[in-house]
C-alpha positions as CSV (number, residue, x, y, z in Angstrom):
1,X,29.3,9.3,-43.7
2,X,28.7,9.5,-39.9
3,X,30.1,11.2,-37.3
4,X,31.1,8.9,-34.2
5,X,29.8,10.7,-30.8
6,X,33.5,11.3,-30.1
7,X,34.5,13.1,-33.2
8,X,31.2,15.6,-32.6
9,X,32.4,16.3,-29.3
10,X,36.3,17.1,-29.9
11,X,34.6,19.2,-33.3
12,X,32.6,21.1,-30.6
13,X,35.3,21.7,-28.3
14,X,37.6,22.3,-31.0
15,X,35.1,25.2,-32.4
16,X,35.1,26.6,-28.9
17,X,38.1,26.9,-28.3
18,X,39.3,28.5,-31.4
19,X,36.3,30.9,-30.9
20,X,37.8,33.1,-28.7
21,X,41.4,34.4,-27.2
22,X,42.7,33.3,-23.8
23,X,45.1,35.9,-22.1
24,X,47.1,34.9,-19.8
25,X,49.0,37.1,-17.0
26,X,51.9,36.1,-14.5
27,X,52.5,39.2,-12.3
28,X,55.1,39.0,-9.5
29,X,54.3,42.2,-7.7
30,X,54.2,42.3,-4.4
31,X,51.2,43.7,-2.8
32,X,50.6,44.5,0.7
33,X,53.6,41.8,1.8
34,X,56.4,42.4,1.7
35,X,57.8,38.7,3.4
36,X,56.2,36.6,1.1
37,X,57.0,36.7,-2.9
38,X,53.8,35.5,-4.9
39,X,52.5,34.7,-7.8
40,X,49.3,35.9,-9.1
41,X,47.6,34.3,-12.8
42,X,45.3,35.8,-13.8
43,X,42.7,34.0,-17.2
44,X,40.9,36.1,-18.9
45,X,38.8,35.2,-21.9
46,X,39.1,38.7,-24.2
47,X,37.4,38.3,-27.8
48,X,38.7,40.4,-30.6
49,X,36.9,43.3,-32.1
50,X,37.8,45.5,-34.9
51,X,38.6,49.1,-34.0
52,X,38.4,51.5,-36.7
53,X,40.2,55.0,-36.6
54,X,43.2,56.9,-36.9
55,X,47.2,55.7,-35.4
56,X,49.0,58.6,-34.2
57,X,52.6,58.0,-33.1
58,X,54.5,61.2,-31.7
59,X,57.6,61.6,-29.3
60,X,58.0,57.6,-28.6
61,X,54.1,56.8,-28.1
62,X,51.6,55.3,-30.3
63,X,48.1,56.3,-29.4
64,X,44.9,55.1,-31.1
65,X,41.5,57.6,-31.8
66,X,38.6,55.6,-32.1
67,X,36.2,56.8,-34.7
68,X,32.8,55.7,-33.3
69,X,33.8,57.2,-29.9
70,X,36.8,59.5,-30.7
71,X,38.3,58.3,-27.3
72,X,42.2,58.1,-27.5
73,X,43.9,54.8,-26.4
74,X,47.8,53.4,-25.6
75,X,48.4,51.1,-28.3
76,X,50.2,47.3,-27.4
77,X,50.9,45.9,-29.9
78,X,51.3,42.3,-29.2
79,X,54.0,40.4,-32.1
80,X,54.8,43.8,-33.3
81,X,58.9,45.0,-33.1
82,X,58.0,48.6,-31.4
83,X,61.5,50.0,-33.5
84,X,60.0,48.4,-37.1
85,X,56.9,49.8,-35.9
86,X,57.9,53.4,-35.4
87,X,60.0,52.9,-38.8
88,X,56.7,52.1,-41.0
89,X,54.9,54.8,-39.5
90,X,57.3,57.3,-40.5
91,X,57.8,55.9,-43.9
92,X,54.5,55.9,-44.5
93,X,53.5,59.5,-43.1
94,X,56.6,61.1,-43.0
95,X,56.4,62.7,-39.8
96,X,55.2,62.4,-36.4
97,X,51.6,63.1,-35.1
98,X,50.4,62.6,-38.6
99,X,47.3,60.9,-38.6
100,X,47.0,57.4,-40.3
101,X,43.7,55.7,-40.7
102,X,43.8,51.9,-40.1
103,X,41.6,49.2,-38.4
104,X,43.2,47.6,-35.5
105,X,42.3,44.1,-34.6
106,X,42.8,43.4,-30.9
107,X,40.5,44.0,-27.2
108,X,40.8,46.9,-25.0
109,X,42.2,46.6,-21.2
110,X,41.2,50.5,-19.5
111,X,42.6,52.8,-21.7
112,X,44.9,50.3,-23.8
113,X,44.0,48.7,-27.0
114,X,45.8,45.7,-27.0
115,X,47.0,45.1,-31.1
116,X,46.8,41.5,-32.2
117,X,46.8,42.7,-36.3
118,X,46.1,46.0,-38.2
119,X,45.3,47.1,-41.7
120,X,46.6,50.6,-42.8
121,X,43.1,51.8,-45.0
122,X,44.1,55.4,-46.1
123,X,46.5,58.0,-45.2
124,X,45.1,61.2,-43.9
125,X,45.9,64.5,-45.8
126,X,47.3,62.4,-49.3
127,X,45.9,62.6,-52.9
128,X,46.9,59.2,-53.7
C-alpha cells in the first residue's frame, strides 16, 4: 500500500491541526474612540494542560487551587451550564466552600483557567 504525496500532506496537516486548540475572540469594545465602532479578532493558539487540584464553589463563584503551585484561579467553564454546575457541586459536597479534588482539563488566561473537561478524583474530608 502507498501513500500518494497528496494524502501525506492532508494526513500532516490534518495531525496538525487537531494537535492543538484555536481560540477565537470577537470583542466590540470601544477603546480610545469613541466615533468609530470596531472590531477587534483576536487567534490565539492555547494547548490544553491538565490542572490538578481542588474546585471550590462558594457564594456564586467557582475558584480553582492548583496543587503544584497552590495559586487560586476563576474557573470558565467552556460547554458547562453554570446552574447544573453549581447543582453537582452541592450534590456532591453538600455545602459550599467544601473542597473537591478534580483535574481540570483546559489553558489558563491571567488568573482564569479556562475549563474545556474535568474529572472529579476524590472528595475531600469523606471515608468513601
Amino acid at each position: 500500500m502507498s501513500i500518494s504525496f497528496k494524502d501525506l500532506i492532508f494526513l500532516l496537516l490534518f495531525s496538525v491541526f487537531f494537535s492543538c486548540t484555536v481560540q477565537i475572540k470577537i470583542s466590540t469594545d470601544k477603546e480610545g474612540d469613541q466615533t468609530k465602532d470596531g472590531i477587534k479578532i483576536i487567534v490565539e493558539n492555547t494547548k490544553l494542560k491538565t490542572y490538578k487540584g481542588w474546585w471550590v464553589y462558594g457564594e456564586g463563584q467557582h475558584i480553582f487551587k492548583d496543587q503544584q503551585t497552590l495559586k487560586e484561579y476563576d474557573l470558565e467553564f467552556l460547554n458547562e451550564n453554570m446552574e447544573e454546575l453549581r447543582i453537582l457541586y452541592l450534590a456532591v459536597c453538600e455545602m459550599e466552600y467544601f473542597p473537591m479534588e478534580c483535574n481540570m482539563i483546559g489553558h489558563l488566561e491571567s488568573d482564569t483557567l479556562i475549563v474545556a473537561d474535568f474529572e472529579i478524583t476524590y472528595i475531600q474530608g469523606c471515608g468513601e
